[in-house]
Residue frames as a rotation matrix with the C-alpha (Angstrom) as fourth column:
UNK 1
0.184 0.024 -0.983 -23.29
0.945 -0.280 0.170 0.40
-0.271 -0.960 -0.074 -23.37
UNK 2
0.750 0.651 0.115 -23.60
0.662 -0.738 -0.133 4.02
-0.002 0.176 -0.984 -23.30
UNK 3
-0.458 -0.885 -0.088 -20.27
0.368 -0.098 -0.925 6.24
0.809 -0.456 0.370 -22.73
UNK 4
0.150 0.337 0.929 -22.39
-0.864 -0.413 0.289 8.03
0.481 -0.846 0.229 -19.73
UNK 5
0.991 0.126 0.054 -22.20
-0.135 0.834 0.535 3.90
0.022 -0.537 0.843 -18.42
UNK 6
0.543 -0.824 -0.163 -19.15
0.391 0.420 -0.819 3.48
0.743 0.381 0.550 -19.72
UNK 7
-0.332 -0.614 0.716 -17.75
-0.166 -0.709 -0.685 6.83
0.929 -0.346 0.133 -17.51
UNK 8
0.543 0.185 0.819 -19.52
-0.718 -0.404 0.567 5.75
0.435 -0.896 -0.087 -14.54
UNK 9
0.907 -0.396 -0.146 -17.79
0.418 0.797 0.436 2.68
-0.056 -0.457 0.888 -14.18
UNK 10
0.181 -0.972 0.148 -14.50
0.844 0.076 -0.531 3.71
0.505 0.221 0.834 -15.09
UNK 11
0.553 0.156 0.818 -15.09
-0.366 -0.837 0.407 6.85
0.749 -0.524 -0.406 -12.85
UNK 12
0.794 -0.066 0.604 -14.23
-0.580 0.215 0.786 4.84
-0.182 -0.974 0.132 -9.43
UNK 13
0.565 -0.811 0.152 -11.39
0.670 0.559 0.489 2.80
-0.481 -0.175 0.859 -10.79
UNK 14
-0.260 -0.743 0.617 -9.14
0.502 -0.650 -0.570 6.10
0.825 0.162 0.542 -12.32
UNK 15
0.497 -0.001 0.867 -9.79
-0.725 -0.549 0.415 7.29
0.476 -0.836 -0.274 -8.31
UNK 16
0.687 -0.573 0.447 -7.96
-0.297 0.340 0.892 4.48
-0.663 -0.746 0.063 -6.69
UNK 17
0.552 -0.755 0.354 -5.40
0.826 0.439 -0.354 4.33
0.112 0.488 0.866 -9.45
UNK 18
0.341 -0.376 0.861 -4.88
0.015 -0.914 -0.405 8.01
0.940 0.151 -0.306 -8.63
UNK 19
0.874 0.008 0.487 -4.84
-0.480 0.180 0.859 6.85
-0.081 -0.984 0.160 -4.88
UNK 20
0.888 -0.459 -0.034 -2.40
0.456 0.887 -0.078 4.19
0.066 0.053 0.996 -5.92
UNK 21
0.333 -0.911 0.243 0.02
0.839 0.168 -0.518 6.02
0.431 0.377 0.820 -7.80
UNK 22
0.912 0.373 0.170 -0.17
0.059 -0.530 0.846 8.63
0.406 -0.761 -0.506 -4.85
UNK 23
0.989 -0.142 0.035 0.56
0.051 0.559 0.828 6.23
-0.137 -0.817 0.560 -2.44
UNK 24
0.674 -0.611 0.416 3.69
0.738 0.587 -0.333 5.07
-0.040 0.532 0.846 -4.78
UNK 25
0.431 -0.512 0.743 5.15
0.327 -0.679 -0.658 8.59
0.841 0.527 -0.125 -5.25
UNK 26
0.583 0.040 0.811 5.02
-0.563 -0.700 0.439 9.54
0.586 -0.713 -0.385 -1.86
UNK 27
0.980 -0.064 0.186 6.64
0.008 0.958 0.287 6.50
-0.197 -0.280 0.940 -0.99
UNK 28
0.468 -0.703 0.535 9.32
0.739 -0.022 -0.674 7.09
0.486 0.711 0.509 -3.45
UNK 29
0.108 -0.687 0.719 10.02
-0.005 -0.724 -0.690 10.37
0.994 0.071 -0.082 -1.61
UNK 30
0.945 0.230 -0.233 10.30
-0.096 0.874 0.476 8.62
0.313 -0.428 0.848 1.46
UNK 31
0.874 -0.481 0.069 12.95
0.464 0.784 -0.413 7.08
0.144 0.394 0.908 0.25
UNK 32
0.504 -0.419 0.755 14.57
0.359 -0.694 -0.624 9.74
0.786 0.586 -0.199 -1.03
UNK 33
0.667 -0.251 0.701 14.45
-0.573 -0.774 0.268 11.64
0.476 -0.581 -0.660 2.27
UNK 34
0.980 0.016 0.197 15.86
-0.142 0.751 0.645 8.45
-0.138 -0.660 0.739 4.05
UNK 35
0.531 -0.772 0.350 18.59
0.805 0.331 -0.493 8.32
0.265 0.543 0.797 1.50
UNK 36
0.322 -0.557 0.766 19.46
0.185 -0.756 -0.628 11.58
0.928 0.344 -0.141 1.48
UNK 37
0.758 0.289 0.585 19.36
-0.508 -0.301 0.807 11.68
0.409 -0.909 -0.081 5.36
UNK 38
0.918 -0.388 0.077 21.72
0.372 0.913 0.166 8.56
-0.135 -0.123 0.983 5.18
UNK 39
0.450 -0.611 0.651 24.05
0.877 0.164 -0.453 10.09
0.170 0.775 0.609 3.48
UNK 40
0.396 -0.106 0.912 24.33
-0.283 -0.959 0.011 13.44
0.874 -0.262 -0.410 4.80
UNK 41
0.964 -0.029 0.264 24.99
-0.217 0.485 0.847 11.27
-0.152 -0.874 0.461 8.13
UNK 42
0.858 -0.462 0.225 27.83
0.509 0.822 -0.254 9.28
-0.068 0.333 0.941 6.46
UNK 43
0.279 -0.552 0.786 29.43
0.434 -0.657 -0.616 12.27
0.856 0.513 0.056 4.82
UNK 44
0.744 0.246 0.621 29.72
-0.245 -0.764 0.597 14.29
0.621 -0.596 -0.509 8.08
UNK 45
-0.033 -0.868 -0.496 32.95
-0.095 0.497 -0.863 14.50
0.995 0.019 -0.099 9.91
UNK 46
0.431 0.482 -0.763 32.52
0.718 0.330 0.613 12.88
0.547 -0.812 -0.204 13.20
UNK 47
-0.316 0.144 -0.938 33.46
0.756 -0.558 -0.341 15.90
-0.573 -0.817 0.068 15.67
UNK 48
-0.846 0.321 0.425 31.20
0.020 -0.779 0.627 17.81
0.532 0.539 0.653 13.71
UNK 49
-0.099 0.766 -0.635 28.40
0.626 0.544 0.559 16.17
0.774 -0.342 -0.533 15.59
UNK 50
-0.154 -0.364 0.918 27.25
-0.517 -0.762 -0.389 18.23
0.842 -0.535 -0.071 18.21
UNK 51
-0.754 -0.485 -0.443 28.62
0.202 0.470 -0.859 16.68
0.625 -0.737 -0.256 21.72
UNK 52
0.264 0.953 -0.146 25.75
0.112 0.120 0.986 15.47
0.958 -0.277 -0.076 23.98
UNK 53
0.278 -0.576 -0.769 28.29
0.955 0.251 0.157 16.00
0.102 -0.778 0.620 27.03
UNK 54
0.868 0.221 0.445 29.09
0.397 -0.847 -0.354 19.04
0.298 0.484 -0.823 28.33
UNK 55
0.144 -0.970 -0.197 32.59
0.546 0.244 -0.801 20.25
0.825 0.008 0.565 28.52
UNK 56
0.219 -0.127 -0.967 33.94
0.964 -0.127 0.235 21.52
-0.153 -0.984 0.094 31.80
């Protein structure tokens, strides 16, 4: 086989491994934000929150 064959096949499968490991990264930060969002939540000192009531 030729490498000009060789590159056309292997052409369409290093595009959905690049798709994959996209997918995967973006995922990953995701996470991240989810965590960090978690946590920033956690940490926070509850009358810091800002008060959905309104005071008289």
């Amino acid at each position: 086989m030729s490498s000009v064959g060789l590159q056309a096949l292997l052409l369409p499968l290093l595009g959905i491994h690049s798709a994959l490991a996209h997918h995967e990264v973006m995922g990953l930060f995701e996470i991240a934000r989810v965590l960090g969002a978690s946590h920033r939540f956690a940490s926070s000192d509850p009358g810091s929150a800002p008060s959905t009531v309104a005071s008289p």
